[in-house]
N, C-alpha and C positions, 0 to 999 in steps of 0.2 A: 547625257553630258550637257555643261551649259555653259551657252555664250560667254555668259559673265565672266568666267576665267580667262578669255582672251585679252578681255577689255583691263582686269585687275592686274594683266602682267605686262601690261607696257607703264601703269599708272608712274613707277620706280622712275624709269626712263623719261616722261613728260616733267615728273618733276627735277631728273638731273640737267633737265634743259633749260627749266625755267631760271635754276639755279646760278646754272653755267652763263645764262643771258645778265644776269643780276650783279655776279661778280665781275663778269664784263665790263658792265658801264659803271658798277664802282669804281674802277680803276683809270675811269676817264676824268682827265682832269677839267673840273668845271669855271665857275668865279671862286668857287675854294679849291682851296687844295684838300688833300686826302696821305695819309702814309700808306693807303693803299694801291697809290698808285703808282709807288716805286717798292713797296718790298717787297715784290717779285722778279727784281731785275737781277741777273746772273751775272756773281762775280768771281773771277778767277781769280786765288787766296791760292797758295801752297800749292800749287798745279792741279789743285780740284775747282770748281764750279759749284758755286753755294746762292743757295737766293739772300739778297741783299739783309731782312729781316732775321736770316741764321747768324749774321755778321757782326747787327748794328742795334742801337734803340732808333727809333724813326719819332720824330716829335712833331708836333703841327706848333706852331709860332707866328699866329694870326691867319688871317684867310688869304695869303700868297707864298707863307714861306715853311720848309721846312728844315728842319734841323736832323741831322743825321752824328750820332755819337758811337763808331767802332766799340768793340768791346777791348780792343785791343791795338796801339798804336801802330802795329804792322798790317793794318788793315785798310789805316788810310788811304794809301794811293789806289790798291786795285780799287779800290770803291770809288774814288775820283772817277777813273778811267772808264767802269762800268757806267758810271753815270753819264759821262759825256758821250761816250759812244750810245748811248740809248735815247741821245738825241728827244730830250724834254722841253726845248725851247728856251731851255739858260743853262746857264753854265754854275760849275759850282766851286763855291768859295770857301776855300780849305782856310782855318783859322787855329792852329795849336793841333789839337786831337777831335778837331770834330769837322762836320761840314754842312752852310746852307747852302740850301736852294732858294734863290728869292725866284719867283714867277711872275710874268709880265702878265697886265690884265688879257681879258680874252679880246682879239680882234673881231670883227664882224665875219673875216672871211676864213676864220678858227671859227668858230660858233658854227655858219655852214657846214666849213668839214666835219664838226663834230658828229651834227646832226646826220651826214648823212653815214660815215662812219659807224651813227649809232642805227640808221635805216639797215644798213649791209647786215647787224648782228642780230636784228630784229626780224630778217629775213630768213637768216639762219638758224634761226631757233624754230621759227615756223616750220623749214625744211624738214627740219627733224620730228617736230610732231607730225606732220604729212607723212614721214619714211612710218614712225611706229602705228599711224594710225591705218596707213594700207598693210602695213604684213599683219596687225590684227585680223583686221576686214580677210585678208586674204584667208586666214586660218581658220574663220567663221565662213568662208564659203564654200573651203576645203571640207570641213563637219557636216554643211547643209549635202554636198556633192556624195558623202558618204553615208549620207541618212541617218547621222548622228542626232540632227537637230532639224525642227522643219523649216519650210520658207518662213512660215509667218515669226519663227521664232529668228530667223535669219534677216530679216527687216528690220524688226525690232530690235535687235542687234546692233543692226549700224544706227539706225536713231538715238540708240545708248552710247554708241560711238559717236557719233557726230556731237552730240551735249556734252562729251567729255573733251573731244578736241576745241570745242567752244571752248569752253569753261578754260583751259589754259592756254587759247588763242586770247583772251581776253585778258589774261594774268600777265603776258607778252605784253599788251601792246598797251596795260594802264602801268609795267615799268618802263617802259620806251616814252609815253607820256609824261612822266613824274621826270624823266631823266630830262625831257625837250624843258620842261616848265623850270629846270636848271641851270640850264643851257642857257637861256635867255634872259636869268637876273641878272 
């Protein structure tokens, strides 16, 4: 039996984290705006709960504002409502069948919270390679305990592990990088 397949069945998992860390901070609103970071907002339409993007076309219209166009004129107001209630730092202004968002630039003391906002999800992703990287380990020491695999194969083991939680501890922390060097134009 060999190590190797411990280490191949968390790889899925390391990268739905890096993934899930990525999409995160897309959604953080910078010195630009993004339509990713409202069409995920939950709007109540017809007594069901729909994300804002099943709803709307989402538009970017320069680098603070954006434009949101219902597919349907009965759509306006919950969308209004989701929007204020999601608490994005403006308010939105309903005009015929659509609606912006103008965003105020970022203050100094947004830009902090951003950062550490984005430190918390940075932390969190780590957690998680930490959890899949000890139940690996744990599985490889379970094999060596059963005489499946030997020590020296069981060392070697975790140094294959260790250069692969590297390898996406470093994927972590150069998009937490790329996201700060954002943050701060």
């Amino acid at each position: 039996m060999s190590y190797q397949k411990f280490i191949d069945e968390i790889k899925p998992e390391l990268d739905k984290a890096v993934d899930f860390l990525k999409r995160e901070a897309s959604k953080m609103r910078l010195g630009q705006v993004n339509p990713s970071m409202i069409e995920d907002i939950e709007v109540k339409a017809f007594d069901e709960k729909m994300p804002l993007k099943q709803l709307a076309a989402i538009r970017k219209e320069g680098p603070r504002n954006l434009t949101i166009e219902p597919w349907e004129d009965d759509y306006v107001e919950p969308i209004e409502k989701a929007l204020t209630a999601a608490d994005l730092g403006t308010t939105p202004n309903v005009s015929g069948d659509s609606i912006r968002l103008n965003f105020p630039s970022l203050s100094e003391e947004r830009r902090e919270n951003l950062k550490k906002e984005l430190s918390d999800k940075k932390e969190n992703a780590r957690q998680t390679v930490r959890k899949w990287r000890d139940e690996a380990w744990k599985k490889i020491q379970d094999k060596e305990q059963e005489g499946e695999i030997s020590e020296d194969e069981k060392y070697r083991a975790k140094d294959d592990l260790q250069d692969l939680v590297d390898e996406y501890n470093d994927k972590i922390d150069q998009i937490v990088e790329d996201k700060k060097q954002q943050i701060e134009q």
